[in-house]
N, C-alpha and C positions, 0 to 999 in steps of 0.2 A: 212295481216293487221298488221300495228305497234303496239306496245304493247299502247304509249301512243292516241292513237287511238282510244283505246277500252275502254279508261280511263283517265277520266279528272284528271288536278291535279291543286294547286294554287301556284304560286311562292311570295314569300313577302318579302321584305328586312327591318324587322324593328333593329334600332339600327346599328352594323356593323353585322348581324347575317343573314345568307339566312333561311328563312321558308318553308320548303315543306309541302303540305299538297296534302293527295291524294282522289280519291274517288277510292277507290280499296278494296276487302274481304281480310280481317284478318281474316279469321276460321282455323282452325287446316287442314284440306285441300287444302286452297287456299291464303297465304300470301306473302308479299314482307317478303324477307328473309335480306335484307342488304341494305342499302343504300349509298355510297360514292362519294365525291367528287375529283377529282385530277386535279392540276396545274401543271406547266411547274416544280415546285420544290419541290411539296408536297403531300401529300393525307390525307384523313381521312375518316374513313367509321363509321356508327352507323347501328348498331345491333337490327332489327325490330323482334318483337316474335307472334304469333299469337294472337287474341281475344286483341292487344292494341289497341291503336290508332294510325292509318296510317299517321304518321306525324315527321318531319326529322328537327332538328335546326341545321346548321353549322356556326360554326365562317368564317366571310369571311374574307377571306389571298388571294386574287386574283382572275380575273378571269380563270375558267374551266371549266371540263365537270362533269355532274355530272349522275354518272350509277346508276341503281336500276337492283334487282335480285328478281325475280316471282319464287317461287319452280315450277311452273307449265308451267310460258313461257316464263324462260330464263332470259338473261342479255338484258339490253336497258340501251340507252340513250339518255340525252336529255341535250340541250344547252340554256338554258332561256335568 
């Protein structure tokens, strides 16, 4: 089973800015560790920590793919 599979998440484009928002546990046990974006010329990642809020703002500079890292199941991604 796919990670986003197991776990809904919302995509939003307000402004020029992508919105992720997930439904996924933030507890010191079971968190997204990282979230980043990469294009054909770029990348940028943002730094998720436990007990936050499960939520990702990127500046949009292009379309790409954007990974998420689960301390517990790994690298995914997903293509909105």
């Amino acid at each position: 089973m796919l990670w986003y599979e197991k776990n809904s998440f919302t995509v939003e484009r307000p402004e020029n800015d992508i919105f992720i928002r997930f439904d996924h546990p933030m507890t010191k046990e079971h968190y997204i560790s990282f979230a980043a974006i990469i294009t054909f010329d770029g990348m940028m990642i943002k730094k998720l920590y436990p007990e936050q809020e499960p939520e990702v703002r990127f500046p949009f500079f292009g379309k790409g793919k954007i990974f998420y890292f689960c301390n517990r199941d790994g690298l995914f991604e997903l293509d909105p």
